[in-house]
N, CA, C and O atoms as a MOPAC input file, in Angstrom:
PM7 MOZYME 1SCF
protein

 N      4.86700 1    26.71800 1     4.75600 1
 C      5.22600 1    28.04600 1     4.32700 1
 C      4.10900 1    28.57700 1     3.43100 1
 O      3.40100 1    27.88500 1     2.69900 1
 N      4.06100 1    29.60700 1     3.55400 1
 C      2.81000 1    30.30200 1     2.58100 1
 C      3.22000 1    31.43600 1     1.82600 1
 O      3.77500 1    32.45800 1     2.23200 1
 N      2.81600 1    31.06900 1     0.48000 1
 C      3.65900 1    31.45800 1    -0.63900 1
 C      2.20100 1    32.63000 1    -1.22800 1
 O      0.98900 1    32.41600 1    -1.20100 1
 N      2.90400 1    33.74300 1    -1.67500 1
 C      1.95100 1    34.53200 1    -1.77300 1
 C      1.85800 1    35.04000 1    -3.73400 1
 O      2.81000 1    35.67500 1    -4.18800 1
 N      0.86400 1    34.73300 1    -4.51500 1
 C      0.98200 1    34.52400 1    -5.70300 1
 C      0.57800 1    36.18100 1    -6.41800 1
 O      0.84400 1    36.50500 1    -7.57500 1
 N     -0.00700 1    36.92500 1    -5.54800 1
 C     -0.56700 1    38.41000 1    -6.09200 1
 C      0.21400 1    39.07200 1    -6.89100 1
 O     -0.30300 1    39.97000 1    -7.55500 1
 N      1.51500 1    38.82800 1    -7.01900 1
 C      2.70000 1    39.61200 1    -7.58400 1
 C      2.31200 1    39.47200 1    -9.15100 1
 O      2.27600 1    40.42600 1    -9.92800 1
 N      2.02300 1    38.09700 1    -9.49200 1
 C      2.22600 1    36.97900 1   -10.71700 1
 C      1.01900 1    37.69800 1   -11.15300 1
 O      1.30200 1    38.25500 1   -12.21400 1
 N     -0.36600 1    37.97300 1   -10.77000 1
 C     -1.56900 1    38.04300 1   -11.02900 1
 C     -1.73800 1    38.80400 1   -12.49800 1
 O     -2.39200 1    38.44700 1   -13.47800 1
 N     -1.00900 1    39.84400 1   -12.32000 1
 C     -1.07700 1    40.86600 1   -13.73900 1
 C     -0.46700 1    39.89000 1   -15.09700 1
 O     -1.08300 1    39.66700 1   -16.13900 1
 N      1.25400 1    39.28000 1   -14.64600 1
 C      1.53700 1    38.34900 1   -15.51500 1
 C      0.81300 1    37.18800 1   -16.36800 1
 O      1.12700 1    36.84300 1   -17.50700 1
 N     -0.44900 1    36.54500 1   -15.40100 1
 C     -1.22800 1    35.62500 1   -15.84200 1
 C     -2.42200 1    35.58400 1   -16.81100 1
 O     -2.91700 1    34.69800 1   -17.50900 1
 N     -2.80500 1    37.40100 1   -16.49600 1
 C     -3.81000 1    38.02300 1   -17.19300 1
 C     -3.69400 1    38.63600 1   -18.61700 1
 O     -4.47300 1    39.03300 1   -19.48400 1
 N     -2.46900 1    38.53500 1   -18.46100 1
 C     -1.77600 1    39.47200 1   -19.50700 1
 C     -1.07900 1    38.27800 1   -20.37700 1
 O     -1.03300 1    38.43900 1   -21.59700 1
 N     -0.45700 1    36.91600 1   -19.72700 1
 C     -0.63300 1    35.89400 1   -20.50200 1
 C      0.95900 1    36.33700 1   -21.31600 1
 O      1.01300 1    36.32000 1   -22.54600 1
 N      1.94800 1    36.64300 1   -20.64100 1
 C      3.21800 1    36.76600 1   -21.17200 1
 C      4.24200 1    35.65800 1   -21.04500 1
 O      4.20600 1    34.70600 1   -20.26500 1
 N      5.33800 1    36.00800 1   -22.12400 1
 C      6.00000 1    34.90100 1   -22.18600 1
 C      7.11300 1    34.99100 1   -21.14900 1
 O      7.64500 1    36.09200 1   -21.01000 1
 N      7.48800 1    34.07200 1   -20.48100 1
 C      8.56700 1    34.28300 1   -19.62300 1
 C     10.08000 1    33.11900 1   -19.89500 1
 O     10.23900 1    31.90000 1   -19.96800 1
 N     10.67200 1    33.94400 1   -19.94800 1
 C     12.21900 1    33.33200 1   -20.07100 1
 C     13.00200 1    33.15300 1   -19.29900 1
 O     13.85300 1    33.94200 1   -19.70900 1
 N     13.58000 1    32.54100 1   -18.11800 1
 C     14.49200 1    32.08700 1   -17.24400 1
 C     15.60300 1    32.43900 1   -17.52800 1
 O     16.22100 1    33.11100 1   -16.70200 1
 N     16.36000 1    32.01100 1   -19.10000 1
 C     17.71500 1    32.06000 1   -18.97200 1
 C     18.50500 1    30.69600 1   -17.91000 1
 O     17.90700 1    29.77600 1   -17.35200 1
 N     19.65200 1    30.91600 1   -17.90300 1
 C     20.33100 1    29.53600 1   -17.57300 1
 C     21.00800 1    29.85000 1   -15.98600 1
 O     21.69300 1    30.87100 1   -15.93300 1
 N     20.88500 1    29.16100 1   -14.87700 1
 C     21.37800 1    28.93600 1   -13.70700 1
 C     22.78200 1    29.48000 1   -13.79600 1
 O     23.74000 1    28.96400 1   -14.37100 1
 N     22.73100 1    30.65800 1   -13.09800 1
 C     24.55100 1    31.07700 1   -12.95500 1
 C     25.12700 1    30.57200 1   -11.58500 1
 O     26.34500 1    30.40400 1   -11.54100 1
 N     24.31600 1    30.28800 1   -10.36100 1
 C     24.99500 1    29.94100 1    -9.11500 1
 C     24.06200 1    29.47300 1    -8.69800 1
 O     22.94000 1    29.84700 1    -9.03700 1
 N     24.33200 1    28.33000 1    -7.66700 1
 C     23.18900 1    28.12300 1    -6.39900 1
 C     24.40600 1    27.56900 1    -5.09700 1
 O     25.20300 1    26.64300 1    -5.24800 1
 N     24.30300 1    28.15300 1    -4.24900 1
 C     25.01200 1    27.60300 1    -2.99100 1
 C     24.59300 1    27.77400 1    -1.67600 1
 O     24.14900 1    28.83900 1    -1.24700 1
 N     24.71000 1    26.85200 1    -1.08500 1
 C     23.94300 1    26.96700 1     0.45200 1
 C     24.66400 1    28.32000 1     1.02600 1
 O     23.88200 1    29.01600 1     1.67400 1
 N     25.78200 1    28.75300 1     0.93700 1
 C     26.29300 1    29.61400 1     2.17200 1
 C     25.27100 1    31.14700 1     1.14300 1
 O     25.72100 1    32.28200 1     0.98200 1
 N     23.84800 1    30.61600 1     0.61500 1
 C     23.03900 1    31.79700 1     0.81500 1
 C     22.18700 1    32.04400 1     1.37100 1
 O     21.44000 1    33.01900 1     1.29800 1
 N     22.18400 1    30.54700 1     2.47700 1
 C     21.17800 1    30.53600 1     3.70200 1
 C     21.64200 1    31.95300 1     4.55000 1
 O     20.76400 1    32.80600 1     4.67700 1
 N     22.70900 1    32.17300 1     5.01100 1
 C     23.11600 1    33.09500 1     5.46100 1
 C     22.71600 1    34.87900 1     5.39400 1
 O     22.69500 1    35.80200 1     6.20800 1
 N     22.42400 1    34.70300 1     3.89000 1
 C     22.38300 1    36.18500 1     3.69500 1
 C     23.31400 1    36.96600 1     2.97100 1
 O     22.93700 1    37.94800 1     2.33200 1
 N     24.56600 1    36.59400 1     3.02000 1
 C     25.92000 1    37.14900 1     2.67800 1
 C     26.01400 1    37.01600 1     0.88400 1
 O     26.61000 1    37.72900 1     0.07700 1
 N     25.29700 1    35.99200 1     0.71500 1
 C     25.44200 1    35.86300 1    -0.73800 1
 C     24.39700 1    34.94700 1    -1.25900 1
 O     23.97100 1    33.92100 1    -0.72700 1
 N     23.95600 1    35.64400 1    -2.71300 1
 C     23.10800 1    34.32800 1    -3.21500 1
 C     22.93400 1    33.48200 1    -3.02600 1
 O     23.95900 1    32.80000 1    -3.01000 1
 N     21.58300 1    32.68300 1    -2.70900 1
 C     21.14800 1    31.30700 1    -2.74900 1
 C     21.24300 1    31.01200 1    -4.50400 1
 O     22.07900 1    30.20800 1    -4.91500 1
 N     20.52500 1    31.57100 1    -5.25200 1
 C     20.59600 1    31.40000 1    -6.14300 1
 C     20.25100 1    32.76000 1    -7.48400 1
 O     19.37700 1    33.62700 1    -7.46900 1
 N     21.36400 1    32.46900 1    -8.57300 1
 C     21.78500 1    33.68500 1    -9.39300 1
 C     21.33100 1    33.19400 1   -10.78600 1
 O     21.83900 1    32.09300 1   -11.00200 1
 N     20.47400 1    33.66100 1   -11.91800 1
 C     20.10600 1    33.19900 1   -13.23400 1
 C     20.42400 1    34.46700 1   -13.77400 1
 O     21.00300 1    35.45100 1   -13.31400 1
 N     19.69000 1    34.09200 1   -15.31300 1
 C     19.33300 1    34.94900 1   -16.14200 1
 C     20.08300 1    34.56800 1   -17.27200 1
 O     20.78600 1    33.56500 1   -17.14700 1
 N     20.07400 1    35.44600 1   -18.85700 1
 C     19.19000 1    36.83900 1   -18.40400 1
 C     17.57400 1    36.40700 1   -18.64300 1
 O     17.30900 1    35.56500 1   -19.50100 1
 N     16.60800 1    36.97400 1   -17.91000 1
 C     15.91300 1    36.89900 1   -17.44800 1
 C     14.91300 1    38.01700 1   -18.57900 1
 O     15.13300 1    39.21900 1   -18.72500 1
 N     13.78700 1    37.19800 1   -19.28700 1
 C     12.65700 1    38.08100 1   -20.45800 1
 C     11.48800 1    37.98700 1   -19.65700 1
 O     11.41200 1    37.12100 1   -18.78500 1
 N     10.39800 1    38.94600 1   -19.91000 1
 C      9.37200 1    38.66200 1   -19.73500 1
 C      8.56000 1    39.66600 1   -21.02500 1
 O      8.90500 1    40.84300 1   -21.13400 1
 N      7.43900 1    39.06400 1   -21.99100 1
 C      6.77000 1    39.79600 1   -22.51800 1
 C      7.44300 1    39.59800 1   -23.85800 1
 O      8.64000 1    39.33100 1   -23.96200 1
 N      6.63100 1    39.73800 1   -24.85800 1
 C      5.20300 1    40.55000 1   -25.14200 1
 C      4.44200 1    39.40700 1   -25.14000 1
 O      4.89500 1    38.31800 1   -25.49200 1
 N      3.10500 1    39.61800 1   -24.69600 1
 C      1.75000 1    38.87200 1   -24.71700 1
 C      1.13100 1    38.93700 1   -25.37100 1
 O      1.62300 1    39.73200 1   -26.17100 1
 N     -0.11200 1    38.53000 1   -25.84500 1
 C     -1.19400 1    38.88200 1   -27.21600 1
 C     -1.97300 1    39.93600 1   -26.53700 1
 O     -2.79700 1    40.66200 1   -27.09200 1
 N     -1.66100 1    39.95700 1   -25.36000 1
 C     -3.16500 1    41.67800 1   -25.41700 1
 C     -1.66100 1    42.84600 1   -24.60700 1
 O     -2.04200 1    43.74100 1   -23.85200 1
 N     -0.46800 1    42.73400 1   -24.80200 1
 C      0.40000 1    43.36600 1   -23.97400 1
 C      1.59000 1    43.84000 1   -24.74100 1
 O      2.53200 1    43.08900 1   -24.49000 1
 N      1.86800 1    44.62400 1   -25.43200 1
 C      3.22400 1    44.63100 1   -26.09300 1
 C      4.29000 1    44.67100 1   -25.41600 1
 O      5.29000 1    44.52000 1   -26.11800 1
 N      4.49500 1    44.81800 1   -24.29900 1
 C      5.58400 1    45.99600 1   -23.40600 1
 C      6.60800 1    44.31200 1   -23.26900 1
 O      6.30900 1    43.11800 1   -23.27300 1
 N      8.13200 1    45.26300 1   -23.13900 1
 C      8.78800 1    43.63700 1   -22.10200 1
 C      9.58000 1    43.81200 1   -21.68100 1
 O     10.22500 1    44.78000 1   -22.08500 1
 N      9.97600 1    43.20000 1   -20.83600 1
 C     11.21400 1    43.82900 1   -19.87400 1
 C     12.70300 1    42.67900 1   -19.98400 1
 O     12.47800 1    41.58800 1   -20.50700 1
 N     13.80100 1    42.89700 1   -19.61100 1
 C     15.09100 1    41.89900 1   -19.92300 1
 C     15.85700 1    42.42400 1   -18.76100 1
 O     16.37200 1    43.54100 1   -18.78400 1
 N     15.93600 1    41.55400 1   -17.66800 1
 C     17.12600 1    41.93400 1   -16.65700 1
 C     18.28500 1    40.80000 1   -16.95500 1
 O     18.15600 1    39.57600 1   -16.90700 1
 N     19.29000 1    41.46500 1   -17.23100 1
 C     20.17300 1    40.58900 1   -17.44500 1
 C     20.78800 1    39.49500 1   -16.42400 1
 O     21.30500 1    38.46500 1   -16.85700 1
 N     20.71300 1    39.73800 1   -15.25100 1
 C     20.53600 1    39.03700 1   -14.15900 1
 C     19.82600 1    39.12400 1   -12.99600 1
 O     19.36200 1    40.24200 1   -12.77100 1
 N     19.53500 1    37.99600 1   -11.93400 1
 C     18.57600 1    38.30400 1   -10.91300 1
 C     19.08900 1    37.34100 1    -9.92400 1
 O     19.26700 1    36.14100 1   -10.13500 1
 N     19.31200 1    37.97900 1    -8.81600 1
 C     19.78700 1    37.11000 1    -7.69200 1
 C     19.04900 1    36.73000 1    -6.81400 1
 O     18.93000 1    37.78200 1    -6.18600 1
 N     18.17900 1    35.67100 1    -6.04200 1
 C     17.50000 1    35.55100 1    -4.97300 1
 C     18.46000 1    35.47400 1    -3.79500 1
 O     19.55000 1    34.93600 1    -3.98700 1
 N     18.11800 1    36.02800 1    -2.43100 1
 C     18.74000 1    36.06600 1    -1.43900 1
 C     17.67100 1    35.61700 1     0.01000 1
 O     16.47800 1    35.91500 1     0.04700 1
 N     18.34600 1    34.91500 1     1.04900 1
 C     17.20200 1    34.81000 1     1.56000 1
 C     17.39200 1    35.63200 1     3.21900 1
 O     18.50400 1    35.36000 1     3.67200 1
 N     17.08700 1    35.96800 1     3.57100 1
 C     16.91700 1    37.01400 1     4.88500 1
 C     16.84800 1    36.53100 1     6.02700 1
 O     15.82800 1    36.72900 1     6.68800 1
 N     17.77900 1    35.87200 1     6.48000 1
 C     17.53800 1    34.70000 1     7.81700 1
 C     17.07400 1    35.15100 1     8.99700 1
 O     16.25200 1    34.44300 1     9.57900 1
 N     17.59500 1    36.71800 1     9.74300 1
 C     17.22500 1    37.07200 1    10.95600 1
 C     15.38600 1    37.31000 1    10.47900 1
 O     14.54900 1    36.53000 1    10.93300 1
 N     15.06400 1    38.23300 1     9.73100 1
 C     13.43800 1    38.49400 1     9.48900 1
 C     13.11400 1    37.42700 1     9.12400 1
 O     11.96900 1    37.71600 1     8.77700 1
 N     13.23800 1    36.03900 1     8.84900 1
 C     12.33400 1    35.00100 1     8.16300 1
 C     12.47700 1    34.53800 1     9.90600 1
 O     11.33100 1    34.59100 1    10.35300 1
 N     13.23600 1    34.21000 1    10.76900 1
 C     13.05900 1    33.73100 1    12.23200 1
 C     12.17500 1    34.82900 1    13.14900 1
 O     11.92600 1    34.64400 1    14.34000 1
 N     11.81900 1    35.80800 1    12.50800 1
 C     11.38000 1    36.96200 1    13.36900 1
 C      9.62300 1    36.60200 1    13.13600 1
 O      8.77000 1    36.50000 1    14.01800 1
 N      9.41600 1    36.42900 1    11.30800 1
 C      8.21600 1    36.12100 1    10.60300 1
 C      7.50600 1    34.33100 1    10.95200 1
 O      6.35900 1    33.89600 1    11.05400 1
 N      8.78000 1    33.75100 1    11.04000 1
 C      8.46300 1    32.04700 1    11.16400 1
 C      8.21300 1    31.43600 1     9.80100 1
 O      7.60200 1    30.39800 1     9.54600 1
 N      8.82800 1    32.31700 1     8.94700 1
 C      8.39000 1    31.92000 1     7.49500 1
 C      9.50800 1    32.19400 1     6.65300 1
 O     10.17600 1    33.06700 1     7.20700 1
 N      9.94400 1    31.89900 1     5.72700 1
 C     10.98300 1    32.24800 1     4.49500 1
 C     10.94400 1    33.66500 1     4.45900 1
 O      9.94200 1    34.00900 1     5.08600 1
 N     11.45000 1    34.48100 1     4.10000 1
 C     11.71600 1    36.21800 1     3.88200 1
 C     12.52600 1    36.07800 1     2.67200 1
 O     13.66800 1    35.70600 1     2.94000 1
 N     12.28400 1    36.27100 1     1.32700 1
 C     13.35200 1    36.32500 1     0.13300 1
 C     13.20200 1    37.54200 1    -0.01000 1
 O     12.28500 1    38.26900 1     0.37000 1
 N     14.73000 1    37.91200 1    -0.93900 1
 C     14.90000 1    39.47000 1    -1.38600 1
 C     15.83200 1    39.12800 1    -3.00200 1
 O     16.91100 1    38.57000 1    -3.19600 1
 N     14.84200 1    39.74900 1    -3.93800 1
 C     15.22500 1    39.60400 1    -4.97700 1
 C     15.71100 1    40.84300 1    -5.95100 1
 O     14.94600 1    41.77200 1    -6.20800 1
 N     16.80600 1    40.78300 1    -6.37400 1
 C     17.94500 1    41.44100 1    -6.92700 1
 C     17.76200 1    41.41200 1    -8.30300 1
 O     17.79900 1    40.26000 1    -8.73600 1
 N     17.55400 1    42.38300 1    -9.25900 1
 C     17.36500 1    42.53400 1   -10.67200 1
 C     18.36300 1    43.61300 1   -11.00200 1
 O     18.34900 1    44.73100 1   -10.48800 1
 N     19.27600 1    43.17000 1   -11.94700 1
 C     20.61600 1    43.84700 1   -11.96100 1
 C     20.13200 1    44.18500 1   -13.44400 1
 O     19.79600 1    43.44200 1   -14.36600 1
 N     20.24800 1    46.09900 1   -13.30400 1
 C     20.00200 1    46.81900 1   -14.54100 1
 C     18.71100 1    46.29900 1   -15.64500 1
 O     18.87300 1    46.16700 1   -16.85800 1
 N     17.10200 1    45.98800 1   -14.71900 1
 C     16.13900 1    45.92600 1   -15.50500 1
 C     16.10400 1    46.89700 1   -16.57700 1
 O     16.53400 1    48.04700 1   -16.48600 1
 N     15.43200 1    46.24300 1   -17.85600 1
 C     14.97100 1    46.88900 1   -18.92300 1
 C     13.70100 1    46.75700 1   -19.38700 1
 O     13.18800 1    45.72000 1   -19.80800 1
 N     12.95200 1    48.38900 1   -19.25600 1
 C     11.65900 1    47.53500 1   -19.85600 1
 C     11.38400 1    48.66400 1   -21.02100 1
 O     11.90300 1    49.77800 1   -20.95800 1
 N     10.74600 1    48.36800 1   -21.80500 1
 C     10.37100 1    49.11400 1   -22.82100 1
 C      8.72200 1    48.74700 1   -22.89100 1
 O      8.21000 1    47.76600 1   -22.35200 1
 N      8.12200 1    49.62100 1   -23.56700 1
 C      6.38000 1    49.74500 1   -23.86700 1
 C      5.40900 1    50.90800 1   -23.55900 1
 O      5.97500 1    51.89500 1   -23.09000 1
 N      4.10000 1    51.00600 1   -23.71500 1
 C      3.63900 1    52.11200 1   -23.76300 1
 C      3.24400 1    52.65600 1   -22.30000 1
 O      2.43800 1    51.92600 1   -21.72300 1
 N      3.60700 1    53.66000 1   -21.67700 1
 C      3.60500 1    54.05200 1   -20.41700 1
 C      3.28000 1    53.38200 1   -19.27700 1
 O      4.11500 1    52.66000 1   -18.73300 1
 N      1.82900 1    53.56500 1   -18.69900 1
 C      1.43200 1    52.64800 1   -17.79600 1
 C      1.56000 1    51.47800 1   -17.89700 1
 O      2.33300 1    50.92900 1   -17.11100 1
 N      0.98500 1    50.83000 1   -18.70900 1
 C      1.43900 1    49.26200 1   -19.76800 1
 C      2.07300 1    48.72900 1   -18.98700 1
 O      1.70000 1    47.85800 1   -18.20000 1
 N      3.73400 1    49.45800 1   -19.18000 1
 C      4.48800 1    48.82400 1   -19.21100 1
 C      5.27200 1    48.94300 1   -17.84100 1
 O      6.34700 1    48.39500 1   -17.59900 1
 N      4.29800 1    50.03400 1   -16.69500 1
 C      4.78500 1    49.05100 1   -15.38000 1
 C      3.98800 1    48.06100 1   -14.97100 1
 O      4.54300 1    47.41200 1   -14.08500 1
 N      2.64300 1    47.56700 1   -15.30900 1
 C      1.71800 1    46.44800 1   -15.61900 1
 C      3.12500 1    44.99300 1   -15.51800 1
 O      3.05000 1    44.03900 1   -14.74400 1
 N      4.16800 1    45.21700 1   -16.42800 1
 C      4.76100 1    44.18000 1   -16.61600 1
 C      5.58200 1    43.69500 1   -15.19600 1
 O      5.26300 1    42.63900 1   -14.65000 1
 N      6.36000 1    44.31700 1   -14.80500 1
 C      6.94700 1    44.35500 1   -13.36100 1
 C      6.20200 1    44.46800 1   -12.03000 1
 O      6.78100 1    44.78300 1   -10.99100 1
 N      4.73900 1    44.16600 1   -12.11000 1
 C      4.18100 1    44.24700 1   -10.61000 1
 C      4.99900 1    44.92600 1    -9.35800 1
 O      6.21000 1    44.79400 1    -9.18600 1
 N      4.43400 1    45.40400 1    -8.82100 1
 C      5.47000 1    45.44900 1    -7.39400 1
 C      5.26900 1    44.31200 1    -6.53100 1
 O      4.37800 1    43.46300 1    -6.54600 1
 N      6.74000 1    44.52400 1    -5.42200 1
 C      6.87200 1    43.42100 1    -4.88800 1
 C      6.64500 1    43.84600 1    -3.05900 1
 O      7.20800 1    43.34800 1    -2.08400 1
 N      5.49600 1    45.05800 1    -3.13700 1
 C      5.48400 1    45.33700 1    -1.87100 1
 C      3.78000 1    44.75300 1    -1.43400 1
 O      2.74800 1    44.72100 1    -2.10500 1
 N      4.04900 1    44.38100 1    -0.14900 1
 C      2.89000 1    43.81500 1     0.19300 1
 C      1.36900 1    44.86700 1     0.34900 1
 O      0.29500 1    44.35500 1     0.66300 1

């Protein structure tokens, strides 16, 4: 499988702190699609020493996409951020959230 790291790139540069938060679910019937593979949070990222900005989603669900990952031949995840928060100085602070489009 080939895992694509460009998302992270700004995070690494910027040298922020990241917080997980504690495992709320993991269950196979999210091979399917229908429901989480796996549910955390709440979920920090930021502030860094050259970055003030930071964001707090209180939860985040990974899901995984079974018909497009058999279509791709590869994993397809779709990730769920329930009511992100970010605070910081304008541009900055979409710096913190990368996008997740290819």
């Amino acid at each position: 499988m080939d895992i694509q790291y460009t998302s992270y790139s700004a995070w690494r540069r910027l040298a922020l702190q990241v917080s997980l938060g504690r495992i709320r679910w993991v269950g196979l019937e999210g091979m399917t699609g229908a429901a989480p593979l796996l549910r955390l949070g709440p979920v920090r990222l930021g502030p860094g020493p050259a970055e003030r900005s930071h964001a707090v989603v209180p939860q985040l669900a990974l899901f995984v996409e079974p018909l497009t990952s058999l279509v791709y031949r590869q994993a397809v995840l779709r990730l769920h951020l329930e009511a992100p928060r970010v605070s910081g100085a304008g541009a900055q602070a979409r710096l913190l959230l990368p996008s997740m489009r290819p």
